[in-house]
VOBA-1610 file (N, C-alpha, C; in pm, whole numbers, padded with zeros to 5 digits, always signed):
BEGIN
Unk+01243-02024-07781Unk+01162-02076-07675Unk+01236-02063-07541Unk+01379-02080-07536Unk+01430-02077-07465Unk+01458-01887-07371Unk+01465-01857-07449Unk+01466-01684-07460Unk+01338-01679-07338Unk+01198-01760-07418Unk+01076-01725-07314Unk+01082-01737-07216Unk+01108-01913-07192Unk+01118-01914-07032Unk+01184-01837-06977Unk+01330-01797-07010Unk+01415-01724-06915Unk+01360-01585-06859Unk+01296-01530-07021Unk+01218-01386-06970Unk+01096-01391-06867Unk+01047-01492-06833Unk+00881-01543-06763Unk+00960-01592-06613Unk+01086-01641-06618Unk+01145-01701-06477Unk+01183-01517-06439Unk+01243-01416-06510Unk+01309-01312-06453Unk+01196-01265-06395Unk+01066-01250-06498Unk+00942-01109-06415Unk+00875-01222-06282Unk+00889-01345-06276Unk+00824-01403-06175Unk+00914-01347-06057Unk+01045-01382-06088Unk+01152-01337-05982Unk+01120-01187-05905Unk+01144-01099-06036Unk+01097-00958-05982Unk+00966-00957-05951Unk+00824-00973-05965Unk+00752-01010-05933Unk+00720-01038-05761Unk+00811-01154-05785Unk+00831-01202-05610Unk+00929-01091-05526Unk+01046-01034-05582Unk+01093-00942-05474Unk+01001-00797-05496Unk+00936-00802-05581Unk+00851-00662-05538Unk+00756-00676-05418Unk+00704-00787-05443Unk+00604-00800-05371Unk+00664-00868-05181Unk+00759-00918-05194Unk+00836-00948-05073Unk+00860-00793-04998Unk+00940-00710-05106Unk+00976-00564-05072Unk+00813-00513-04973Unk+00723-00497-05062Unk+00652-00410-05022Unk+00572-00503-04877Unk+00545-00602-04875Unk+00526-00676-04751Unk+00579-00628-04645Unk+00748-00625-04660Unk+00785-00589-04580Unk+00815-00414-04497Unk+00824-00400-04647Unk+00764-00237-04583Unk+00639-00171-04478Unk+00520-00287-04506Unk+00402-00269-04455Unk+00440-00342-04254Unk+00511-00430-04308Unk+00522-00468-04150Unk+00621-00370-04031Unk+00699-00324-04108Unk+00773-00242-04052Unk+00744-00114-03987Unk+00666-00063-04119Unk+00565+00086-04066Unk+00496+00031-03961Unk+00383-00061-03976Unk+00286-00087-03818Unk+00362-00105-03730Unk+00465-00189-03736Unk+00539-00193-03587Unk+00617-00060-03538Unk+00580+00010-03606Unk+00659+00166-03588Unk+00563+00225-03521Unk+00418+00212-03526Unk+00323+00284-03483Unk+00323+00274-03358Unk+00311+00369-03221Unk+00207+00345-03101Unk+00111+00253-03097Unk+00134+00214-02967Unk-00007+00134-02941Unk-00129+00198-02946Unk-00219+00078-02982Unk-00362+00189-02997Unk-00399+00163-02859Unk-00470+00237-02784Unk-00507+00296-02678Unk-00594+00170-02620Unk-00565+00151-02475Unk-00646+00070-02429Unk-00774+00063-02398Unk-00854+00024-02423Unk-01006+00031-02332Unk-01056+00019-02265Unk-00938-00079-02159Unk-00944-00035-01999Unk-00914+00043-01920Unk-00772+00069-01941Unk-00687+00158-01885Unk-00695+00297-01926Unk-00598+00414-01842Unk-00629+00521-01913Unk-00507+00568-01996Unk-00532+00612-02100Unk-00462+00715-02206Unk-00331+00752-02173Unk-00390+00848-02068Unk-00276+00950-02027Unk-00313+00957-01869Unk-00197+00982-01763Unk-00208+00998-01681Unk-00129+01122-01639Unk-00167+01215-01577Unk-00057+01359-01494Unk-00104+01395-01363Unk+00046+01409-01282Unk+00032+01405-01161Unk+00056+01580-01140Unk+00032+01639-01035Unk+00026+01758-00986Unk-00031+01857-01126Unk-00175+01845-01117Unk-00239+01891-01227Unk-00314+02049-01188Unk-00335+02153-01266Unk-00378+02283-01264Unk-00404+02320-01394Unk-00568+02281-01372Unk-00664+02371-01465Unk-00730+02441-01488Unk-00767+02546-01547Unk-00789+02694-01553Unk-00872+02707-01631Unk-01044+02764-01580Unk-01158+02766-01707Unk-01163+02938-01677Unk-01213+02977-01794Unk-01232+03152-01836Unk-01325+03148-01909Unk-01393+03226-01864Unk-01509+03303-01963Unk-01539+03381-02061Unk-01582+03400-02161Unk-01589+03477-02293Unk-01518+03603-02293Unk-01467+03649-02149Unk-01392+03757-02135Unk-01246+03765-02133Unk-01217+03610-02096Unk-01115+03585-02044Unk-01067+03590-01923Unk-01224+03635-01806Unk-01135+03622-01647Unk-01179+03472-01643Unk-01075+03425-01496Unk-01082+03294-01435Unk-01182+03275-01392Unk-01302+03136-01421Unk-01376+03162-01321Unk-01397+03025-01224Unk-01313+02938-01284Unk-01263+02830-01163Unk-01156+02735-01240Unk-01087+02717-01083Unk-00954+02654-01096Unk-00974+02503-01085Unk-00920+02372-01081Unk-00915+02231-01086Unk-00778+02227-01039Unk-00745+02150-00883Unk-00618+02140-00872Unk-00624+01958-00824Unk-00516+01897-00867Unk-00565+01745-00815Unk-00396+01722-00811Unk-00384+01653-00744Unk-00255+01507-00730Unk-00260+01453-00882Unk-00346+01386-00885Unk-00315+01319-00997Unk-00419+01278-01103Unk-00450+01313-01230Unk-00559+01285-01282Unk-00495+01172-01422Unk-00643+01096-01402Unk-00600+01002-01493Unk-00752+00987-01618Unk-00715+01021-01705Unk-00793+01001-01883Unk-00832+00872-01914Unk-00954+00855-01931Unk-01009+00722-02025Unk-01043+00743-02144Unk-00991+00704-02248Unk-01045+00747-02407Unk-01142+00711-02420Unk-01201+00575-02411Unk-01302+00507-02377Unk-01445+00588-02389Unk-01440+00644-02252Unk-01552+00666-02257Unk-01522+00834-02217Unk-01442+00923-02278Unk-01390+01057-02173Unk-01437+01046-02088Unk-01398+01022-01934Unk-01352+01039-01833Unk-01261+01058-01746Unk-01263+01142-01688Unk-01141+01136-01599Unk-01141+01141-01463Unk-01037+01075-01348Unk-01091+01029-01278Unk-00974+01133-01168Unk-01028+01172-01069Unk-00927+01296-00994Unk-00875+01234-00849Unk-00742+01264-00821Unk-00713+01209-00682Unk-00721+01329-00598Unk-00783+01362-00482Unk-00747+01453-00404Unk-00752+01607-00478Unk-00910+01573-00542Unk-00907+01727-00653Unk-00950+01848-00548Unk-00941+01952-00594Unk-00960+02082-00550Unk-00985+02208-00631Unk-01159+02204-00627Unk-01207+02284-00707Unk-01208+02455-00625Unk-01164+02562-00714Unk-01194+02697-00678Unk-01278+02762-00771Unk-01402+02835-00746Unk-01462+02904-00777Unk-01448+03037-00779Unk-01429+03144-00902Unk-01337+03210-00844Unk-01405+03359-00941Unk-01547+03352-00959Unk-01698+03429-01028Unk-01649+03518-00946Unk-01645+03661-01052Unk-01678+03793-00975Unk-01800+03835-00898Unk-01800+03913-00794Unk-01926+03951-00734Unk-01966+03839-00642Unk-01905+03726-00643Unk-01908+03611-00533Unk-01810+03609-00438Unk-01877+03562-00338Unk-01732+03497-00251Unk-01674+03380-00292Unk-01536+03365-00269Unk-01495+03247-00336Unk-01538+03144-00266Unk-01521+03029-00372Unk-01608+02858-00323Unk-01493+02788-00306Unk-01472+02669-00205Unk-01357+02610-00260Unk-01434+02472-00217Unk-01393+02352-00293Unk-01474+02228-00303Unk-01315+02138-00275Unk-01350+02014-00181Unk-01219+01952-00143Unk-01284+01795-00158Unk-01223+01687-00206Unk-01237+01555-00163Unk-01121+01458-00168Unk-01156+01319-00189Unk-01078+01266-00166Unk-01041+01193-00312Unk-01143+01184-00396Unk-01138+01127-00548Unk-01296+01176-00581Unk-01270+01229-00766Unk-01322+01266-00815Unk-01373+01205-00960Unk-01509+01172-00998Unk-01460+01127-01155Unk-01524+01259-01250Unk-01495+01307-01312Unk-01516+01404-01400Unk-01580+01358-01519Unk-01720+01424-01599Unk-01808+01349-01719Unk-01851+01439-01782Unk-01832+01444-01934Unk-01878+01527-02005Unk-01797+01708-02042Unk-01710+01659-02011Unk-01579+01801-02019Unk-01603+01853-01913Unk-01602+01816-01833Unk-01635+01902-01698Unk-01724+01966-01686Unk-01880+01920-01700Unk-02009+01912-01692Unk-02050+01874-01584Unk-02020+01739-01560Unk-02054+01691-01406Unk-01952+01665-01347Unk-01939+01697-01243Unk-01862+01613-01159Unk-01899+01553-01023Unk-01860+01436-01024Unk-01932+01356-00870Unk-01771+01310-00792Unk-01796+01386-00671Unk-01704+01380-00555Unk-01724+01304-00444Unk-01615+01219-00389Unk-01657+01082-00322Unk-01500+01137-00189Unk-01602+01127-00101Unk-01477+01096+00016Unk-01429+01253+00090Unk-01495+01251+00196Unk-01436+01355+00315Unk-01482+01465+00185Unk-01600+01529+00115Unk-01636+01646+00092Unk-01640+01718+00122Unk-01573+01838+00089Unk-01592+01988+00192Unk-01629+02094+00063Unk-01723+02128+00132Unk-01703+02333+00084Unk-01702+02398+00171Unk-01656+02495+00119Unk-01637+02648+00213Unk-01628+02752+00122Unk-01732+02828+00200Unk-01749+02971+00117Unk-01723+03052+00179Unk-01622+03171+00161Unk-01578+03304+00235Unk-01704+03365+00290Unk-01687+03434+00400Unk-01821+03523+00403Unk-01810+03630+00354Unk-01957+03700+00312Unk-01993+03785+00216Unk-02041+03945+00302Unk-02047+04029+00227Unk-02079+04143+00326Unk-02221+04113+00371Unk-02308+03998+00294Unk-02453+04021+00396Unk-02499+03875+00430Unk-02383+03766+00461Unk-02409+03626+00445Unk-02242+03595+00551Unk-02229+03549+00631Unk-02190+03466+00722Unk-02070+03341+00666Unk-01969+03308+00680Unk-01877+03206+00585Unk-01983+03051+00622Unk-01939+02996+00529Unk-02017+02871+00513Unk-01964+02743+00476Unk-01994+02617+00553Unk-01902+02502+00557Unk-02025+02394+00550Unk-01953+02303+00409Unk-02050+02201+00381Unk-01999+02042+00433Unk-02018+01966+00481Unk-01871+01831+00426Unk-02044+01711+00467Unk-02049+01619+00350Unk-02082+01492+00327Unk-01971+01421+00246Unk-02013+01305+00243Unk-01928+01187+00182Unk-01929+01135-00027Unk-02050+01194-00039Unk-02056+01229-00178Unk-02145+01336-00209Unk-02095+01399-00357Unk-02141+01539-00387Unk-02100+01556-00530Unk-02262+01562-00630Unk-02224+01599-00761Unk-02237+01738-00747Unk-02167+01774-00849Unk-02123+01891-00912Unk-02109+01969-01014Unk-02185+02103-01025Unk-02243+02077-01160Unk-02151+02236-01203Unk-01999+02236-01242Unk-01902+02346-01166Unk-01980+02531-01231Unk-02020+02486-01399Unk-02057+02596-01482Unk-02168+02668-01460Unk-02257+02622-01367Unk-02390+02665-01270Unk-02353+02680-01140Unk-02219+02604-01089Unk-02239+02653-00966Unk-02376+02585-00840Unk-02381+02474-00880Unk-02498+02386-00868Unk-02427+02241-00771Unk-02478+02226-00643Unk-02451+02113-00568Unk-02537+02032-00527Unk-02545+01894-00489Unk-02631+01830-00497Unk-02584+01666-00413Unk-02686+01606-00342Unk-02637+01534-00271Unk-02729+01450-00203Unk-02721+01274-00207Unk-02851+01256-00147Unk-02809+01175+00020Unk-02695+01171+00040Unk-02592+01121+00129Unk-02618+01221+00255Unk-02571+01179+00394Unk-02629+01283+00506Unk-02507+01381+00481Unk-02532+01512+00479Unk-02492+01649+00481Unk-02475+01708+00637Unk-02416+01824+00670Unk-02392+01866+00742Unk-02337+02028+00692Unk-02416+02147+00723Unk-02349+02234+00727Unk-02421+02358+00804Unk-02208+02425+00837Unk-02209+02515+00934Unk-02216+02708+00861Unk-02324+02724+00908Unk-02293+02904+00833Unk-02320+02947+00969Unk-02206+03050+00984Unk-02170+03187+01125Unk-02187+03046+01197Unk-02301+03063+01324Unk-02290+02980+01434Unk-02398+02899+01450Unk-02433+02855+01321Unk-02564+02781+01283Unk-02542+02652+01245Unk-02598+02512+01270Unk-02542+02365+01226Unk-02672+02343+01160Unk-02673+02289+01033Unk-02797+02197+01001Unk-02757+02025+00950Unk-02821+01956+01006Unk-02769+01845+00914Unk-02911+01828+00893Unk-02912+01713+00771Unk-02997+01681+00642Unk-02918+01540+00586Unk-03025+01487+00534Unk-03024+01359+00422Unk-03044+01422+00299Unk-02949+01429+00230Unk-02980+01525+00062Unk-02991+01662+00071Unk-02934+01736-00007Unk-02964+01872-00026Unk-02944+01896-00139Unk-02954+02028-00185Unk-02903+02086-00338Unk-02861+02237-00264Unk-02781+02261-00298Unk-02698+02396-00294Unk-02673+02474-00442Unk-02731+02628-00476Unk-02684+02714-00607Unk-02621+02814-00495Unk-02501+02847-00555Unk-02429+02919-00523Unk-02421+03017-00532Unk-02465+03049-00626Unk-02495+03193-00730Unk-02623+03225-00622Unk-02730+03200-00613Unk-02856+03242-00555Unk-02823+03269-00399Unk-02738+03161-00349Unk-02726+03111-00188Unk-02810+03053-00160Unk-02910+02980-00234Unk-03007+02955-00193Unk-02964+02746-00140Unk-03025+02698-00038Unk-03002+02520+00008Unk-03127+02528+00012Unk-03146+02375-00039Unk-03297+02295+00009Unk-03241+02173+00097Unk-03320+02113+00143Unk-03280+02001+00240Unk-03387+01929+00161Unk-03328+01763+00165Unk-03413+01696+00109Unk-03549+01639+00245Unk-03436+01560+00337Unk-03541+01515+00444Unk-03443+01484+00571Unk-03523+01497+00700Unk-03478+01480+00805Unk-03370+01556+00901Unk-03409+01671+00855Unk-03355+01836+00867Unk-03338+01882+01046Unk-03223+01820+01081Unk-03166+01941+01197Unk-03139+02001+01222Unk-03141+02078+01263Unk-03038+02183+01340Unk-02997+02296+01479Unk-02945+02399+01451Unk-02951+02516+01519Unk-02938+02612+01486Unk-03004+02693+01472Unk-02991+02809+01389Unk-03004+02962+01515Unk-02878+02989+01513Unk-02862+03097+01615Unk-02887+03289+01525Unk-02923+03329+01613Unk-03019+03485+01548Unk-02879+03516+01493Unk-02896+03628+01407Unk-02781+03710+01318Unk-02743+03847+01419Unk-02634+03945+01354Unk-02647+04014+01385Unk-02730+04144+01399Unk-02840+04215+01481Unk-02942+04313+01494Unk-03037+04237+01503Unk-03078+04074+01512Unk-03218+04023+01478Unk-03217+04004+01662Unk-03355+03971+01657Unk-03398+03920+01806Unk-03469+03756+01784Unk-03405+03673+01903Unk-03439+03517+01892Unk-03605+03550+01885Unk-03685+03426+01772Unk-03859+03446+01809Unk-03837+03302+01871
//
């Protein structure tokens, strides 16, 4: 009888340091892990950033340059300081898009630009260089698609229009003005003022 207990006190013993052992194994690994990611804050943050999209061919067809971009896991977003988009489509003149902060949605699907907006487009052999700047401006980079319901202002050759809203395709050249459309629009070269 005595034999029993002693054998029933040893497996309780081992028993208890197995199970102490593996406890502690388990606490050790999690505290080994990274933090899991916040849901306020962002992920990852990188400063002096350059990104590079290509087409099924492999040429460039626009660049992303920013100060500093910062990642939300959350919800993917990312949010741009002082970004600087280049457009950089063959058979176009190049685009270049400037602000002051950017948030980026959907892999770089949309983007909406806030603060001192600029474009400027080189001039073309049958189109005049061209300068956009309002205070906000989505962006739609893979169409080449601008859009804006904020007052606008832009200069092509020696022409000013300002506007409340516009949409700009780049690809076409084609602007609409939404409403309240000024300007001056001075004759081209060979045309006569009507």
């Amino acid at each position: 009888m005595r034999d029993r207990i002693t054998a029933i006190i040893a497996v309780l013993l081992l028993a208890t340091l197995a199970g102490a052992s593996y406890w502690y194994s388990q606490v050790s690994r999690v505290d080994g892990l990274a933090q899991p990611v916040s849901r306020e804050g962002p992920d990852f943050v990188i400063n002096g950033v350059t990104l590079t999209q290509f087409d099924a061919s492999g040429r460039a067809t626009n660049k992303l340059f920013a100060e500093e971009l910062a990642h939300f896991a959350a919800d993917d977003r990312a949010e741009l300081r002082r970004p600087r988009l280049v457009s950089l489509r063959p058979g176009q003149p190049p685009l270049e898009t400037r602000a002051q902060s950017a948030l980026v949605e959907g892999s770089g699907e949309k983007v909406l630009l806030t603060g001192d907006v600029v474009i400027t487009r080189a001039a073309a052999a049958d189109s005049p260089p061209l300068r956009l700047t309002t205070e906000k401006l989505q962006a739609l980079p893979d169409l080449e698609r601008y859009s804006t319901d904020a007052p606008v202002e832009i200069e092509r050759g020696t022409s000013t229009i300002r506007s409340i809203g516009m949409d700009y395709d780049n690809i076409t050249r084609v602007v609409k003005f939404h409403s309240q459309v000024r300007g001056t629009m001075e004759p081209g070269k060979g045309e006569s003022p009507r």
